[in-house]
KOLPAGU-570961 format. One line per 3 residues: number of its first residue (from 1); for each residue x, y, z of C-alpha. Coordinates in steps of 0.001 Angstrom, whole numbers, plus 500000, padded with zeros to 6 digits. Layout:
<pts>
NUM = X:Y:Z ~ ...
</pts>
This chain:
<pts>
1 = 586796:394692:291102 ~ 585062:397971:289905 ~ 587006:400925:290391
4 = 585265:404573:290515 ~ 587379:407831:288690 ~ 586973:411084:290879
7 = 587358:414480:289582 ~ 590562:415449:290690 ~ 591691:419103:291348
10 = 593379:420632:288688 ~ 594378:423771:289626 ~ 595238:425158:293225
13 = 591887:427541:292906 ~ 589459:424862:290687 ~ 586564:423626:293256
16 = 584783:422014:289842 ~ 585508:420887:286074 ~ 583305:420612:282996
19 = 584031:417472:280995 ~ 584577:418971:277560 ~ 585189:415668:275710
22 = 585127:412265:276799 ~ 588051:410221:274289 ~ 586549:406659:275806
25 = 582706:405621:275387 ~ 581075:403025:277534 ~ 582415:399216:276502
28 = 585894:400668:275456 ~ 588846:399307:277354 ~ 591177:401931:279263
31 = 594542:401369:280878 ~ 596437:403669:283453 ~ 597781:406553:281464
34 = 595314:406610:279046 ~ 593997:410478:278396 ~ 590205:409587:279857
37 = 588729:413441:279357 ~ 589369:416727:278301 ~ 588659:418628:281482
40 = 588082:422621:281496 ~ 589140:423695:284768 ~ 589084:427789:285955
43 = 592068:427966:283987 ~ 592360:426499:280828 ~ 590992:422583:279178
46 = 593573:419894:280516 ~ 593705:416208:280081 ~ 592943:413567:282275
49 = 594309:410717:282927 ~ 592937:407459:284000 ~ 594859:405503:286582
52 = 592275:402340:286469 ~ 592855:399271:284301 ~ 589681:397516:282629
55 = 586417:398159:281062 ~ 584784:401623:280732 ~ 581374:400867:282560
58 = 579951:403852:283290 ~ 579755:408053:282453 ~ 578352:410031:285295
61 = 578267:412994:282443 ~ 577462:414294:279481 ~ 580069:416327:277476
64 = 579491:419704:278400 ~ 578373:418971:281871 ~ 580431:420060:284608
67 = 580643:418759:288428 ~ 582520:419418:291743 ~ 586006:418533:292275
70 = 586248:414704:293968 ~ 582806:413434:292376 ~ 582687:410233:290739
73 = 582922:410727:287383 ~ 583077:407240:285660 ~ 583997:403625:286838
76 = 586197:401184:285349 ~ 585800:397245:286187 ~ 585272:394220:284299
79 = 583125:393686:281725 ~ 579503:393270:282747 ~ 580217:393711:286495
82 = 577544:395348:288911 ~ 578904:398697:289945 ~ 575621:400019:291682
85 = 577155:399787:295312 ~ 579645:401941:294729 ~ 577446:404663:293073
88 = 574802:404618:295796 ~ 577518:404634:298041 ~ 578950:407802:297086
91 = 576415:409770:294488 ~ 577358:411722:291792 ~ 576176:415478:293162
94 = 576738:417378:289477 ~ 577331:421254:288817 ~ 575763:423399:286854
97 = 577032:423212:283531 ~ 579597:426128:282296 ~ 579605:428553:279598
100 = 581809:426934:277449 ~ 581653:425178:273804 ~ 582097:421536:273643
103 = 584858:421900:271731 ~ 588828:422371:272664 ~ 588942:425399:270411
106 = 587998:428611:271818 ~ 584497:430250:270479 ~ 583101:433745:270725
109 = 582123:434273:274421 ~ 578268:435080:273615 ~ 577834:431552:271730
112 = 575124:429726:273857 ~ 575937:427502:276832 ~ 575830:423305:276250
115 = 574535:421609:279020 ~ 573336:418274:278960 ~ 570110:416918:281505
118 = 571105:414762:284346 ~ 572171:410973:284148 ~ 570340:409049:286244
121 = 572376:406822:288276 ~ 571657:403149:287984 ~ 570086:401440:290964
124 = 570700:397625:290580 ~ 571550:396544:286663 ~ 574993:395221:286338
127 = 574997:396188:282425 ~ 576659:399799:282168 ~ 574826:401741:279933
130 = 575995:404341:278000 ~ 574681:408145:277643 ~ 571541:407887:276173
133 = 570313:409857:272630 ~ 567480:412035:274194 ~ 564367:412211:271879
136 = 560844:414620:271833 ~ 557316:414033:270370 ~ 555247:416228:269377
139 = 551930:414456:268315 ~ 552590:410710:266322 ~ 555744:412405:265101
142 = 559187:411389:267148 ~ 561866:413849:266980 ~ 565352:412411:267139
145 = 568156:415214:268820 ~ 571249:414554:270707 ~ 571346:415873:274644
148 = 573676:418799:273816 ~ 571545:419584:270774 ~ 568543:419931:272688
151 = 569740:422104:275232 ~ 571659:424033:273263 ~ 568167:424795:271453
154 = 566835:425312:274861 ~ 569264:427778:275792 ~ 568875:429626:272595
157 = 565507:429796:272552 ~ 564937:427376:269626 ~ 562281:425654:268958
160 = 563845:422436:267928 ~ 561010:420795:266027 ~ 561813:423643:263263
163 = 565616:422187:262991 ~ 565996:419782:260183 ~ 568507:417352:261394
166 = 571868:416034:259409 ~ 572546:413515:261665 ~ 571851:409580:260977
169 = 568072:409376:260253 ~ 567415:412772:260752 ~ 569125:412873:263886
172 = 569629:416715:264939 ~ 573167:417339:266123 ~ 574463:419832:267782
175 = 576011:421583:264736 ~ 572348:421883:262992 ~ 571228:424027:266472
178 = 574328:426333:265832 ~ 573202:426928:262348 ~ 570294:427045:262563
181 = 569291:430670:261072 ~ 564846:430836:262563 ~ 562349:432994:260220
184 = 562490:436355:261557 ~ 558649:437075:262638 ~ 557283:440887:262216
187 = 557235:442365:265303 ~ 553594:443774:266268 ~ 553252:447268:265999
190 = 552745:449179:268936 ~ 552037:453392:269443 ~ 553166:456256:271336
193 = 552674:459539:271839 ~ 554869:462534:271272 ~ 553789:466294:270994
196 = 550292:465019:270913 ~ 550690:462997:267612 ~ 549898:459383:267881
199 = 553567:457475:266173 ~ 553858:453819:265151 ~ 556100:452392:267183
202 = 557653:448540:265948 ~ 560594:446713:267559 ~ 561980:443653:268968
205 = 562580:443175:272525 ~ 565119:440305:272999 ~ 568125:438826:274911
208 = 570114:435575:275732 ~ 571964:434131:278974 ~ 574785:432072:279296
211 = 575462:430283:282314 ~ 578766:431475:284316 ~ 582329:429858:282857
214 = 584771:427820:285256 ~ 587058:430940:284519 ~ 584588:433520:284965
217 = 583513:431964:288847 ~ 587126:432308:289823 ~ 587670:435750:288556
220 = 584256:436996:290366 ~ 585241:434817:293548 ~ 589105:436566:293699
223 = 589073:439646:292591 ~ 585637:439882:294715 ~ 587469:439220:297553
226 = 590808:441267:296795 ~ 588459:444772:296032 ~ 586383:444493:299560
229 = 588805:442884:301687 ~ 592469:444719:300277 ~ 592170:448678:301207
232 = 593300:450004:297676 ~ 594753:453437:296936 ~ 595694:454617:293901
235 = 598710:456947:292605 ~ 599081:457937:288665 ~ 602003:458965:287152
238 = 603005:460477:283318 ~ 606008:459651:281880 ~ 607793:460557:278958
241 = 607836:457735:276552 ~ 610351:459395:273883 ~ 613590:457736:274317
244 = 611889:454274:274931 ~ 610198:454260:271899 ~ 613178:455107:269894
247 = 615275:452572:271629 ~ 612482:450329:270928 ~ 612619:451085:267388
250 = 616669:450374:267502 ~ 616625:447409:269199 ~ 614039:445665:266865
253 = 616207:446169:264269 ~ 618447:443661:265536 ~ 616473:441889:267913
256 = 614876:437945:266418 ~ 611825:438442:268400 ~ 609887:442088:267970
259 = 609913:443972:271434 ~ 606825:445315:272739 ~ 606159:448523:274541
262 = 605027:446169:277424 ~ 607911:443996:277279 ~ 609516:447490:278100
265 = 607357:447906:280795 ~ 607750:444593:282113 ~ 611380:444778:282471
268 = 611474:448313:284054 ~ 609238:446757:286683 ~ 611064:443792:287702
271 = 614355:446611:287588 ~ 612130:448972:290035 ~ 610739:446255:292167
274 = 614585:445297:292546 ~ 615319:448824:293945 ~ 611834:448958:295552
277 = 611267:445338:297318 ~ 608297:446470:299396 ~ 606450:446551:296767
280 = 607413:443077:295993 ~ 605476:441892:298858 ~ 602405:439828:300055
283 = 599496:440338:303032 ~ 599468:436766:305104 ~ 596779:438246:307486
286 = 599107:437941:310815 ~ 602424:438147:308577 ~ 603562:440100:305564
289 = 605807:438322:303143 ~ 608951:440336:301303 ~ 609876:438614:298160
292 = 613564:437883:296868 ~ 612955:436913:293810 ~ 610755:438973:290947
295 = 607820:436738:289218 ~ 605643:439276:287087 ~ 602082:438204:286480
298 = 601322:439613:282741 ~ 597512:440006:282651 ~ 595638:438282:279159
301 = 592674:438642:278107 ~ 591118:435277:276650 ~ 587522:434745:275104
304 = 586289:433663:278880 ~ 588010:435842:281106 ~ 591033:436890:282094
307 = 594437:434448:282655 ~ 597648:435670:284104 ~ 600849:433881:283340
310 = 604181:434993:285039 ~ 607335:435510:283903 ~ 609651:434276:286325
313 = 612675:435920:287211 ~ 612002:439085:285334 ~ 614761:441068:286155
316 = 617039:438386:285247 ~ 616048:438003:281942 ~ 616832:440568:278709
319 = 614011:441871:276604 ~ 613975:439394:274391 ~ 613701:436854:276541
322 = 610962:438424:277857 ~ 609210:439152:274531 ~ 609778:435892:273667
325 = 608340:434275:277091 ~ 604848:436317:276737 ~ 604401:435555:272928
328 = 604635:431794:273807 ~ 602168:432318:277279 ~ 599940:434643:274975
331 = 599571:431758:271864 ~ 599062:429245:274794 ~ 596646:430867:276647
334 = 594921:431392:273227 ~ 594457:427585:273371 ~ 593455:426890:276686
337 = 596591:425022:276938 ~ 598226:427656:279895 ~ 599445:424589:282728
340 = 599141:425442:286615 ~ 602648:426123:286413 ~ 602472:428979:284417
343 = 599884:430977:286273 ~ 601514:430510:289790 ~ 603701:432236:291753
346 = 602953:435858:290639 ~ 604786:438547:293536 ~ 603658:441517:291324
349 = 601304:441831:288186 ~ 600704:444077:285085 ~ 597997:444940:283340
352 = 598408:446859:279604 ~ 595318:447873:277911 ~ 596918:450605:275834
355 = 596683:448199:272911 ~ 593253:449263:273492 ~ 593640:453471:272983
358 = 592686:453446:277341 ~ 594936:456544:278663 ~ 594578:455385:282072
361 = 592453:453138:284004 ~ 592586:451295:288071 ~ 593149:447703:288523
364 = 592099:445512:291351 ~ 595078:443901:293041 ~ 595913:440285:291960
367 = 596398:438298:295040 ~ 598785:437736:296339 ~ 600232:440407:295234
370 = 600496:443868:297602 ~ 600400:446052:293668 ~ 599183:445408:290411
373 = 600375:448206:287160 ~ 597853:449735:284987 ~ 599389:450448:281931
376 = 597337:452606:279035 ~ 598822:453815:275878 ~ 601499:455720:274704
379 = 600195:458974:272299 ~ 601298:461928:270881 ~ 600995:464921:272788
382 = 602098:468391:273767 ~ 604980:469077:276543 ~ 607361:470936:277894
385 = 610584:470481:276713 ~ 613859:472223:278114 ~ 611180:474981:278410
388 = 610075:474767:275069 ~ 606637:473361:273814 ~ 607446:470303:271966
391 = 605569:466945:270706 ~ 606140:464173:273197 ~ 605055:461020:273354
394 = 603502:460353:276947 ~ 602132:457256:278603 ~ 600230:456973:281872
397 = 600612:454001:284872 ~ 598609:453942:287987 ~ 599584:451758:290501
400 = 596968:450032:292741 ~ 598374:449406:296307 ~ 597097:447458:299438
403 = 597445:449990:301863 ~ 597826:446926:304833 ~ 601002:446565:303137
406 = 602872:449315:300916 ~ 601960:453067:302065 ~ 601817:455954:299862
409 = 605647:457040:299860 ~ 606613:453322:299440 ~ 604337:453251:295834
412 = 605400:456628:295160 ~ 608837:455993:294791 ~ 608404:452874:293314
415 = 606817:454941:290247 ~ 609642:457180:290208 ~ 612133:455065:289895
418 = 609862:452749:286959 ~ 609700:456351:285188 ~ 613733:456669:285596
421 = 613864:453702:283487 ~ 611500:454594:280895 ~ 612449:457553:280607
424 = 616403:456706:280302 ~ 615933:453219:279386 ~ 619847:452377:278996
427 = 619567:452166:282679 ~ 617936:448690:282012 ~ 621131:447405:280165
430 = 623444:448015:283043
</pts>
């Protein structure tokens, strides 16, 4: 008997996936276990499994196609077997496709969305068909494309009778669209006045739109939430980044991993958050939650968005540990190979962008977290020293608070004692 394959939820905050590759075609035989789909959910591409035994009878999508959590996204049955029923039973309803390449490597964000047009469901033929090669006319001529090749020419703005196709018999794939370099056209030349004087004026006028990522939907949705429903305040704080950057210096000269300023960082957090547990806290709406143990979100930036993976048990760990732990999340999250496991469970987050040259910048609260850390960079400056004027080399936090659950003297002593630290960073090895 025909079996449908839902979506299934991926993630604790996915509500819908985009299939990024299908590894079966229509006709192939599957067993349970088999690795059906690549799936990107609002955190990274995972595999899915199929837990049906038979035929592959039907694809409710194309690759590149994405649709809400719990659809029906393929059935599995016996060859030749009439699977309408269960499709008119319970539809298909899919999503609007996301911005992401139909590939499991990562591209540049701006590259164009792939979306392919809707399937449409059969109604009473038993024989599964497969997803169908879409083709365009124009006159006596027929124009052979590929679905994602003729909406990705859609989306660019392409006019796809122009693309000379690689493809079997001329077929234009979706790799022809993506090089596909058009004749630039002279833009018409238009005036304006200035001073009185009549001045040729020529341009372009020009743009392109991507349709919104699974990633980039969650990110709006949360931190949406977090900035109008959390009451943040904000308290900044300079410290003295002298002796940590010499010990930093030392200790890489015997360390096997290279420590980072922000493994520094991390560390001194999870050792202030120890001394400081408030801050280690959550807002449950009628209850607020205080935190034994120390899971550090570490913010990452990714081509889509934004991931963060936590290092558990922070202050149990030593620096190289921890260097070694955000490497590893940092390569993976590269990938889009981050599991749910490594995103979950954050009590307090960080987020560095002195990579970047930022001296200081705010940060919207990570729920569930009470605080997040804004870290910018450490540069050379002018202090005073022992009452002399000396170089130092400075770096400047601001911590965001929710002000339902950590107060002003509760963050501001949590900075002091993450600038004891820094600032006399053997404290961290005892």
């Amino acid at each position: 008997m025909a079996e449908v394959v839902r979506l299934p939820k991926m993630s604790d905050t996915m509500t819908e996936g985009v299939i990024v590759k299908w590894n079966y075609k229509v006709g192939d035989s599957v067993k349970s276990g088999d690795i059906l789909a690549e799936v990107e959910t609002d955190k990274a591409t995972m595999d899915m499994e199929v837990y049906a035994k038979g035929t592959l009878l039907h694809l409710a999508l194309h690759e590149g196609e994405a649709a809400p959590v719990d659809s029906i996204i393929a059935v599995v049955g016996a060859a030749g077997e009439d699977f309408s029923s269960l499709l008119s039973a319970a539809p298909v309803s899919a999503a609007p496709a996301a911005s992401i390449p139909v590939t499991a490597a990562p591209t540049p964000a701006a590259a164009a969305v792939i979306a392919a047009e809707p399937i449409a469901q059969p109604v009473s033929a038993p024989v599964a068909e497969s997803i169908p090669e879409v083709s365009s006319s124009e006159g006596d001529e027929r124009l052979k494309a590929s679905p994602l090749a003729k909406k990705l020419a859609q989306d660019k703005g392409i006019d796809i009778n122009q693309v000379n196709g690689s493809g079997e018999n001329g077929r234009i794939v979706k790799k022809d669209i993506e090089n596909f370099i058009p004749t630039a056209s002279k833009p018409a030349p238009t005036s304006t006045t200035i001073n009185n004087a009549v001045v040729a004026v020529s341009g372009t006028e020009g743009f392109h739109e991507v349709n919104v990522s699974q990633m980039r939907k969650t990110i709006a949705a949360r931190l949406g939430e977090s900035k109008f429903t959390a009451p943040h305040f904000y308290l900044t704080l300079e410290i003295n980044m002298d002796k940590a950057s010499v010990a930093r210096e030392q200790m890489n000269t015997i360390s096997d991993v290279k420590i980072s300023m922000n493994d520094l960082v991390i560390k001194a957090a999870a050792a202030a958050l120890r001394k400081n547990p408030n801050i280690n806290s959550s807002w449950l709406g009628t209850k607020i939650r205080y935190n034994h143990h120390i899971h550090i979100g570490v913010a990452m930036a990714v081509e889509d968005g934004l991931l963060v993976p936590v290092v558990r048990f922070a202050d149990n760990k030593s620096l190289s540990q921890i260097s070694s732990e955000v490497k590893e999340y940092g390569k993976k999250a590269k990938e889009k190979k981050l599991q749910p496991q490594d995103w979950s469970g954050n009590t307090f987050t960080i987020s560095n962008l002195g990579m970047f040259g930022i001296d200081e910048f705010t940060a919207i609260i990570n729920p569930p977290d009470a605080c997040i850390l804004a870290v910018g960079t450490v540069k050379d400056t002018v202090g005073v020293v022992n009452g002399e004027i000396k170089p130092v080399k400075t770096m400047k936090v601001t911590l965001s608070c929710d002000h339902r659950v950590v107060d002003g003297t509760m963050g501001a002593q949590f900075l002091k004692t993450l600038k004891d630290y820094l600032e006399e960073p053997y404290r961290l090895l005892v």
